[in-house]
N, C-alpha and C positions, 0 to 999 in steps of 0.2 A: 415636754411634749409626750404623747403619750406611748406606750412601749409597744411596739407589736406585738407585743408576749403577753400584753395585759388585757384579761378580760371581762370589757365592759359590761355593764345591765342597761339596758334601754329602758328608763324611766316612762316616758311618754314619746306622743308627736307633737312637733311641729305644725307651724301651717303650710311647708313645704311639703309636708309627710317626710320631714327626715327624723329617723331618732333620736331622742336625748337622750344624754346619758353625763355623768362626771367621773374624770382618772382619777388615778390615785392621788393626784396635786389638789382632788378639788376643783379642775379647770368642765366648764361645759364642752361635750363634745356631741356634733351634729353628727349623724352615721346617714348613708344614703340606703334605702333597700332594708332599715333595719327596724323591729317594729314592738312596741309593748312588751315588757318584759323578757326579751331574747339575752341571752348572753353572747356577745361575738369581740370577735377580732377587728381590729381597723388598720385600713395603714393611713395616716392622714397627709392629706392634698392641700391642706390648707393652713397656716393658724396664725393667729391674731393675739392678743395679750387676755384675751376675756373668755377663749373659746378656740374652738377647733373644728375645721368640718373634713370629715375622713367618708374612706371606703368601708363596705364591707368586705372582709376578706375569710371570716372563717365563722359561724355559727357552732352554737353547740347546743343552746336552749332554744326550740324555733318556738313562735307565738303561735298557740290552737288557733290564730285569724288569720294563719299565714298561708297560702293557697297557690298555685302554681299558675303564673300569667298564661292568661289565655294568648296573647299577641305572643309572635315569635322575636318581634322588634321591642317589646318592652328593656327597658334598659339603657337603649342605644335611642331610640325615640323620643321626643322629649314631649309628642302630645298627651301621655298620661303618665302621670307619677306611682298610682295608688294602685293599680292592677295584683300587686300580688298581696294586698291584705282584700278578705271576705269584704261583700260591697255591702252587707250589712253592719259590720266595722265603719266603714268608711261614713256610712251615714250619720251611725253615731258621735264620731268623731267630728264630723260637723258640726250635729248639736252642740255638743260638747265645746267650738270653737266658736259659737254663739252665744254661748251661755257665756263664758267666762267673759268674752268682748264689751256683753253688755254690763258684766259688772265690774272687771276692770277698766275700763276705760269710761265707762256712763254712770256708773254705781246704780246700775237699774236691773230688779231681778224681777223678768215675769213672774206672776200670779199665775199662770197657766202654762206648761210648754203642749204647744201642740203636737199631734203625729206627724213625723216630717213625711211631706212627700215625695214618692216613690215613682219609680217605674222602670221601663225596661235597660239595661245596665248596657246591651249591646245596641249595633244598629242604630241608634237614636240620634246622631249628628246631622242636622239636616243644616248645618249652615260651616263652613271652613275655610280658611286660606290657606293654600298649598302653595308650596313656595317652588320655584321650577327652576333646576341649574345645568346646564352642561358641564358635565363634568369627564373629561378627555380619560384621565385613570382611571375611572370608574365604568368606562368604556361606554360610554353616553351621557341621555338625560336623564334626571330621577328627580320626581315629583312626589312632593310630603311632606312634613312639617320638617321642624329642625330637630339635630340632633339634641340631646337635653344639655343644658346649656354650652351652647355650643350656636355658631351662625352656620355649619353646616349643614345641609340638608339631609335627612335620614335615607339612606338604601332598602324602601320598603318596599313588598312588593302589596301588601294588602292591609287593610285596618279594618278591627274589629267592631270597632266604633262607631265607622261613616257606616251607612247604610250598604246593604252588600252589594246591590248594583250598581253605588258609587266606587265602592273598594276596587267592583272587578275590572272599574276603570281607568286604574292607576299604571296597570302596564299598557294599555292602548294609548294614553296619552304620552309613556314615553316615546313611544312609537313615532307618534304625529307629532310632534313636537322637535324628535330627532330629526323627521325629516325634511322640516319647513328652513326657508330659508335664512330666517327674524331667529334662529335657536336661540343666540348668542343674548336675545334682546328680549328676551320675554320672559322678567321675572316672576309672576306669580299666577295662577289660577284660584278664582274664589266662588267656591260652588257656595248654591241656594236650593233648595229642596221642598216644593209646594207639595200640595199633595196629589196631583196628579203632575206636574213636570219639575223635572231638572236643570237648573239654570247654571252654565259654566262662563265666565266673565276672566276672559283674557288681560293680561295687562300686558301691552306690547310698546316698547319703547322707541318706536320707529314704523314709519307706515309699513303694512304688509300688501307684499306683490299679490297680482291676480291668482298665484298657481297657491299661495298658501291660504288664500282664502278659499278657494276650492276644495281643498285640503279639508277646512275645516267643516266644511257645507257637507263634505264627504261622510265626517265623522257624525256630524250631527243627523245626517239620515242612519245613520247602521246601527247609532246607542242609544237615540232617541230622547238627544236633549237638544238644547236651545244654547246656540253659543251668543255671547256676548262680548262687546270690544271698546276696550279704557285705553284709549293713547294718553291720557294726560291723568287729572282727580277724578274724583267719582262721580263729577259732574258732566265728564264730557260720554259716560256710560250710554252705548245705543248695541239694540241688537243687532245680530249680523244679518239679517235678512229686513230690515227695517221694520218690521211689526212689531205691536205695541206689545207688552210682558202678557204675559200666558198665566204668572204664578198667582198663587192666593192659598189660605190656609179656612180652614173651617171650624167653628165655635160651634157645634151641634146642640149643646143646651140651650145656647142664645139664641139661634138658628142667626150665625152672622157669618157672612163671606168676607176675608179681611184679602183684598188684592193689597200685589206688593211688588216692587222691581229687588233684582236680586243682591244691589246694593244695599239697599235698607233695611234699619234695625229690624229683626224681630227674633222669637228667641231661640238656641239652636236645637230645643230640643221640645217636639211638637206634640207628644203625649204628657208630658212632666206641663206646658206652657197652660193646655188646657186645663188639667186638673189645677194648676195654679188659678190660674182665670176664675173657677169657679169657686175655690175658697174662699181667695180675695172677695169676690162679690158676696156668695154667703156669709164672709165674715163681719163687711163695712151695714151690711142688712141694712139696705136702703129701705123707707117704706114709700105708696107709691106715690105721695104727695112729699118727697125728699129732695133736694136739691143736693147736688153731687160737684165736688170738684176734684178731677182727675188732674194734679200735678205732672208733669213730662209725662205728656200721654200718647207722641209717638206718632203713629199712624191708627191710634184708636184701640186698640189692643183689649184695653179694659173699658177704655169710656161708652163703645158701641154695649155690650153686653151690660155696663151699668143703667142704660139706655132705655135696656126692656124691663128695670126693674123701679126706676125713679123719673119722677116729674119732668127733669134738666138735669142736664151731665154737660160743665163747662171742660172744655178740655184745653191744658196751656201745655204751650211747644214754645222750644227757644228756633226753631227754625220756620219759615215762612212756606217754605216747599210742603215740610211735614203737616203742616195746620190745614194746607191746601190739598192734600192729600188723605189726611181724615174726613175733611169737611165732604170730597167725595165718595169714602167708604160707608160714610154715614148717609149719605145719596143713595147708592144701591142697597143698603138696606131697609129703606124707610125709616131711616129714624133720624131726618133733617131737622124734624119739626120739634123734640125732644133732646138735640145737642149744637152747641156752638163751640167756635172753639176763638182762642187767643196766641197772639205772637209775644213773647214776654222771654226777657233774661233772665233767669230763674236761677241763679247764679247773684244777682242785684236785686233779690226782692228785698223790700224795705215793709217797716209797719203802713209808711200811707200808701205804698203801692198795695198792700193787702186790703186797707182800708177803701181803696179805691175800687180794686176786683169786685168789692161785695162778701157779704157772710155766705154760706152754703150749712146746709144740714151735715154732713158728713165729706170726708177728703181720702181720696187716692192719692200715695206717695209712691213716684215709680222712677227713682231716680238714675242714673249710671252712678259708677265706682266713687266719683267724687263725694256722691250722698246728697241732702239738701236743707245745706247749715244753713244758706241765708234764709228759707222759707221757715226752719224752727227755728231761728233767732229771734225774727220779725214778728210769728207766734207767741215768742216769749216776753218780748217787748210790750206787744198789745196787749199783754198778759197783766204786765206790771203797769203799763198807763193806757188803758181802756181808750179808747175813740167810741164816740157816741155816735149810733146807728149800727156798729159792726158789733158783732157776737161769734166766738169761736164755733169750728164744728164740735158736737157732741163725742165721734166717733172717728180715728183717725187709721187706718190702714196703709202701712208701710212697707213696699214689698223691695227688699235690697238686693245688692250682687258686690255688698263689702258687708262685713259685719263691723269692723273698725269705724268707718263713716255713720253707719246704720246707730251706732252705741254713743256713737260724738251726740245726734242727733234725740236720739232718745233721753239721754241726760239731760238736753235743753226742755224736751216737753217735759220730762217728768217733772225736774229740780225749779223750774221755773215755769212752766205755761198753764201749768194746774190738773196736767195728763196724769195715769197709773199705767201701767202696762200692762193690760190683761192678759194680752198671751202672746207667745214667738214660738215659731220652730222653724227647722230646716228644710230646702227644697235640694234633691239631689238633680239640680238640672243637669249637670254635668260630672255623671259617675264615672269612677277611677282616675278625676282630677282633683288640686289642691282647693278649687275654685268652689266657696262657700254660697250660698243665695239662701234666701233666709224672708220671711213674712212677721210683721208684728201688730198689734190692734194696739190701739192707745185711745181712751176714754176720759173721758172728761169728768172730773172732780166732783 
């Protein structure tokens, strides 16, 4: 084990952002807090036959990246890890865990890295779950994510992260929360953040008396948001005043209005989503006689703005709500006549269900964490025994939020479907988190 007296070099990071480093045995040792080339002390909490994951307890070499957390709860908080290295470090360090992903695990090395994109580091969380506890020694309620790894909840009073008139909301809600009568039974709040309102989505595990609904109707005049109320899944979600959601975000290049309820996916960070949006689209460079298919396309995100730039933009959802849900975003903008959309497990696509969809000129890849092995598989299959009438897209844009899944997937286009990888880079949708998102173009042979 390693000696408190012994001191380490932090080799690299992690994709937790813990340091590595190896003791005198030779053994790897994970440090929390500790960062590129530092020297320090550990005392270790942990260890295993292969490795070790410790504290930091003493520095002596700090890293020129190393910077003093802006949060007073960093450390004890467990919704950011990376606050105290420079957020331009961190960005790179992303790249850096995209590049290696895609070659170790896909043997695929862009031709291209792109400029990752950027933007504001604070303020930008426009979407959360805040986890809500009573907690009697703690001498009430406290409302915030959890401690780092850890199921308690953090004693915070502010986050630099959520946007600031949601942060300043964090002790009024202990407030109202402490006072209602359901405290005991009302595990979480999950804000949403439009651009013009704020959406807070109670989850209460027992009906609420008339006095705590007033309560809330209270609160909702004085901070001026929109409360919302989940007795059960995210399906029985209605607002408290029964009117229909308020929220929607804006694509100003598109000129597209994307309405939303405050359940529903969209992404948390709303300056970083657009400049995303628009790369994506100038990268996939529809022409206007282009047919388009937007894989998991959500409530339209990309397909509307692909919309105003190609012939047809097919958009497939595995859910029946969401397709219905597009199909009316794509209503108030005018662009019905230009997009359709489909209900498909996208998880079980197969080559003749591809061959069935139809060919398209170019493809949106906009999967979740899982990624979308069966649509490059089925790509790679049609690859190796062609169906007649169907022809791959030219032009393939893949926008991730794993780079492991993303690298599975790209190995399949490249090594088998006849793809090159012209280019990837990093998206920092979520700075001073371990949380990688990543874009890559893949072109046809």
């Amino acid at each position: 084990m390693t000696s408190t007296d012994e001191w380490l070099r932090i080799e690299s990071l992690d994709l937790e952002a813990q340091g590595v480093a190896h003791n005198a045995e030779g053994k790897v040792v994970f440090v929390e807090d500790a960062l590129p080339g530092e020297q320090v002390r550990v005392a270790v909490r942990r260890k295993k036959n292969n490795w070790e994951q410790a504290a930091l307890v003493a520095l002596r070499r700090e890293s020129a990246q190393r910077v003093v957390p802006r949060c007073p709860h960093f450390g004890v908080c467990g919704g950011c890890a990376m606050q105290h290295l420079h957020v331009g470090a961190q960005v790179a360090t992303k790249q850096r865990a995209l590049e290696d992903a895609l070659w170790h695990l896909g043997k695929v090395k862009a031709e291209q890295v792109l400029r990752p994109i950027e933007g504001p580091a604070w303020g930008y969380r426009q979407r959360a779950r805040l986890s809500v506890r009573h907690v009697v020694k703690k001498g009430g309620v406290l409302v915030g994510f959890h401690e780092r790894k850890s199921s308690y909840v953090a004693d915070i009073r502010s986050c630099d992260v959520l946007p600031k008139h949601v942060s300043d909301l964090l002790l009024p809600l202990r407030e109202l929360v402490g006072a209602m009568h359901a405290r005991d039974r009302l595990p979480q709040i999950e804000l949403a953040v439009g651009d013009a309102t704020t959406a807070l989505v109670l989850r209460h595990l027992e009906p609420l008396v008339e006095e705590d609904l007033d309560r809330l109707r209270a609160f909702a005049t004085q901070h001026g948001v929109e409360w919302w109320l989940q007795p059960k899944g995210p399906d029985t979600v209605r607002r408290l005043d029964g009117a229909a959601s308020s929220l929607d975000y804006r694509l100003p290049e598109f000129a597209v209005v994307m309405p939303f309820r405050p359940t529903d996916f969209t992404q948390v960070n709303g300056d970083i989503n657009r400049a995303l949006v628009s790369r994506a689209v100038r990268l996939l460079a529809p022409e206007p006689d282009d047919s388009v298919i937007d894989w998991f396309c959500g409530l339209g995100n990309f397909t509307l703005p692909l919309a105003r730039r190609a012939v047809s933009v097919l958009g497939i959802e595995g859910s029946k709500a969401l397709v219905e849900r597009a199909g009316e975003a794509a209503l108030l903008n005018g662009l019905a006549g230009r997009t359709r959309f489909e209900v498909r497990n996208l998880f079980e696509i197969t080559p003749e269900t591809l061959a069935q969809i139809g060919a398209a000129d170019r493809w949106l890849i906009d999967p979740p964490r899982e990624g979308a092995f069966a649509i490059a598989k089925a790509l790679a299959d049609l690859a190796e025994a062609p169906v007649a009438g169907w022809s791959p897209p030219r032009r393939i844009v893949y926008v991730s939020c794993n780079p492991a899944t993303l690298a599975r997937d790209a190995g399949l286009m490249v090594h088998r479907a006849g793809y090159r990888c012209s280019a990837a880079g990093a998206v920092n949708m979520f700075p001073h988190t371990t949380h990688v998102e990543s874009i890559a173009v893949f072109d046809r042979i």
